[in-house]
N, C-alpha and C positions, 0 to 999 in steps of 0.2 A: 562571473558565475563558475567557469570551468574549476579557477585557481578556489574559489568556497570551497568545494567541494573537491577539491583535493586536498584541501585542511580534513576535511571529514570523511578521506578515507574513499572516497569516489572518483574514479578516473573516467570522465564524460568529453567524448569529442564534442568537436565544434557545434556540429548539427544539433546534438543533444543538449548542451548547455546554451543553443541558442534557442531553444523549444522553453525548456525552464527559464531561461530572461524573461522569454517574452508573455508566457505564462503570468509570470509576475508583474510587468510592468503593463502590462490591457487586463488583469484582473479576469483572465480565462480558463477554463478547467481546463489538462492539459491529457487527452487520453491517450495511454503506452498502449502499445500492442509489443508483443511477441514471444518468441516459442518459452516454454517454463525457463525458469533459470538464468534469463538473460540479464536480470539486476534492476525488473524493473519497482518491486519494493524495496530495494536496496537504496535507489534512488530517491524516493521519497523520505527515506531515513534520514539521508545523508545533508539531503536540502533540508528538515525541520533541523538539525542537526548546526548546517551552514546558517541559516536564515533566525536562529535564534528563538522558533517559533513552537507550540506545543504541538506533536504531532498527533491525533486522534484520527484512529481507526477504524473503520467497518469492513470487518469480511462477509463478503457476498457469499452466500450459497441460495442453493434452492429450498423454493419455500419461504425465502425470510418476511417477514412480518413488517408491515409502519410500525408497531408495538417497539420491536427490536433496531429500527434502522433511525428512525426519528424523535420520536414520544410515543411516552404512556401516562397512562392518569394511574394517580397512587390509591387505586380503590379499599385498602386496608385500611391507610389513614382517612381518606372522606367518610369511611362506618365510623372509625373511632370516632372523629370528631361531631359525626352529627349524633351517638351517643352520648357523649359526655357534654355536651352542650345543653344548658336550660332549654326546659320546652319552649319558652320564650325567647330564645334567639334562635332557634333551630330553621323557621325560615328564611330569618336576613344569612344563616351560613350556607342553605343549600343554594343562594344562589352566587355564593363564590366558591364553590365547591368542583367550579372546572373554569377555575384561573390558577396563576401564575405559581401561588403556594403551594398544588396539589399536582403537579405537570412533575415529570419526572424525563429531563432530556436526556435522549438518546445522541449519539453521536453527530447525525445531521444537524441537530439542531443547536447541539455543545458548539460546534462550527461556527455557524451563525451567531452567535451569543459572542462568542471569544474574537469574531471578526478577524482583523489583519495580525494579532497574534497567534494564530493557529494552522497549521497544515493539515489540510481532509484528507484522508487515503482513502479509496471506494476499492478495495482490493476484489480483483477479481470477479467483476462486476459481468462477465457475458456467465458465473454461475448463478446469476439469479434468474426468475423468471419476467418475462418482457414488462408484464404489468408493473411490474418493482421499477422497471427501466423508464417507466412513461412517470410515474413518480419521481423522478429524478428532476424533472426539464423544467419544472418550475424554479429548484434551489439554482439548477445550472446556469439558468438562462434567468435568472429575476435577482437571487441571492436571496431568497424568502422561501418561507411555506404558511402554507395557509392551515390553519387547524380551526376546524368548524367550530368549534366550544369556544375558543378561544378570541380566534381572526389571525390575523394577518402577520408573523412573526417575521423582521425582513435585518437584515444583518446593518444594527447601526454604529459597530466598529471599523466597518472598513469590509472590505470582501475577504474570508478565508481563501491560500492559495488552496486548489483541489485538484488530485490526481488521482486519474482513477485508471486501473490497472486490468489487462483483458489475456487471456492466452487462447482466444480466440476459437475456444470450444465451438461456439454459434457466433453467428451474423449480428452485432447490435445495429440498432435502427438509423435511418437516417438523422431521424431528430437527434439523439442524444449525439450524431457524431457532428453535424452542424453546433453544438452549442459548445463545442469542445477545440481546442489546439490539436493538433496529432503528430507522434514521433513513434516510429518503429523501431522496437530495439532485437539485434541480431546476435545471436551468441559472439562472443569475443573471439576475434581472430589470433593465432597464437603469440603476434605481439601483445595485445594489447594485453595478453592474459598472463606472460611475462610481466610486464609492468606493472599487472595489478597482483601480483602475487610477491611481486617485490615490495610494493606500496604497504603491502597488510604483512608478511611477514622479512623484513628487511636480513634477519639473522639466515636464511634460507639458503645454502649454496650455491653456484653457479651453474654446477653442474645438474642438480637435484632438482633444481626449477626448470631446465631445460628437459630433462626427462618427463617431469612429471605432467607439462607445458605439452609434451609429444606423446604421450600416452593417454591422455584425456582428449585430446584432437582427433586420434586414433581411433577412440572408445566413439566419442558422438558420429563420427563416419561409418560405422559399422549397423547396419540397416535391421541385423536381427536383435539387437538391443530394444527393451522395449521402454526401459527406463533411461533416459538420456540426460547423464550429470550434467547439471548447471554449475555456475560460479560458484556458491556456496559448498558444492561437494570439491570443487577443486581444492577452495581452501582448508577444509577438513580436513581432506587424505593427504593434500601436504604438511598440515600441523603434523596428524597424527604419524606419517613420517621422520618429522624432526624431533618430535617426542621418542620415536623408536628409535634415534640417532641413524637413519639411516642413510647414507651419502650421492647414494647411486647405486647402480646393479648392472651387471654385464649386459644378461639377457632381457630378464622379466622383473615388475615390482617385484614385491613382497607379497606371495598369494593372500598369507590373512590380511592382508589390509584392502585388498580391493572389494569388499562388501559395501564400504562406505563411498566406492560410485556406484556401482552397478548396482545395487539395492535389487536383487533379485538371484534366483538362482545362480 
């Protein structure tokens, strides 16, 4: 699992790529925690990526809807069609008028349908509200949902792999963490952030990645930060470094270019 995903650009210690083994091989959601930036969408990428699989996603916020996470009924076309329909079939069609032709899948349920071809992302799942979370433990724990018009839709390709990703705004519930694997992921220590900035951009100096490896370590330690660069801004400010050709510096970066960690005054 490690070496996949080091095809796809993912550098996962042991722990981590033994969380996503196992994930896969007991057919169990596998839930990330940790602080923004740690690579835990990154990671889900890289496995549909490695694993051959279509990745489909749902980002959580608040408020979100069954409409938007699971299904909808296509109520535009059930008017059309019970319009244009002779009066004389208009009752044999309104009673298939919330079946399978007029369902209109949302992601949870693209999951399901797609089976063991598909990677689920539940991104960011402690920004929904709890109710949304209790909605989950049936797909989690069954591989099914139930839709009352309908019945019973239950995954008959095989189980989607699902990850579902948390930066731990609030507490999710016992249930949902029972139905799940679990793997903490930790901001990158500056080896490992060496490596992976060699991995993603190989052309990159010796010197330049050591700097810039030491200045992002620098920036997350410092407490009056309010925005604290993840991996994805590491590698930006180093691209956009080596686009500016720049090789190193005695004292300090390059002032214009530290907007794109500190994203803030």
């Amino acid at each position: 699992m490690a070496a996949a995903l080091h095809q796809a650009h993912y550098l996962a210690d042991e722990p981590l790529a033994t969380a996503a083994w196992l994930a896969l091989k007991l057919a169990k959601p596998l839930l990330l925690e940790g602080p923004p930036g740690s690579g835990k969408t990154a990671l889900a990428q890289a496995l549909a990526q490695a694993l051959g699989r279509q990745l489909i996603r749902l980002q959580c916020f608040e408020g979100i809807e069954l409409a938007q996470a699971a299904y909808d009924w296509q109520h535009a076309r059930q008017l059309v069609a019970l319009q244009a329909a002779p009066p004389e079939q208009r009752e044999a069609l309104a009673a298939r008028l919330f079946g399978r032709e007029f369902l209109a899948p949302r992601p949870l349920l693209q999951a399901l349908e797609q089976g063991a071809g598909a990677l689920l992302l539940i991104d960011e799942i402690d920004r929904a509200d709890p109710p949304f979370e209790a909605f989950l433990l049936e797909l989690l724990g069954e591989w099914q949902l139930s839709i009352p018009e309908l019945g019973t839709v239950r995954a008959e390709q095989g189980a989607p792999l699902v990850l579902l990703t948390s930066n731990r705004s609030r507490e999710l519930s016992d249930a949902l963490r029972r139905r799940c694997l679990f793997h903490w992921l930790q901001r990158p220590t500056p080896a490992q952030e060496h490596a992976i900035l060699a991995l993603h951009l190989p052309g990159l100096g010796e010197r330049l990645r050591a700097q810039v490896v030491d200045y992002v370590q620098t920036l997350r330690a410092d407490p009056r930060l309010e925005h604290v660069p993840g991996l994805a801004e590491t590698l930006d400010w180093a691209r956009a470094l080596q686009a500016l050709q720049v090789e190193g510096w005695p004292d300090a970066p390059p002032l214009a270019t530290l907007g794109l960690l500190r994203k803030q005054p």
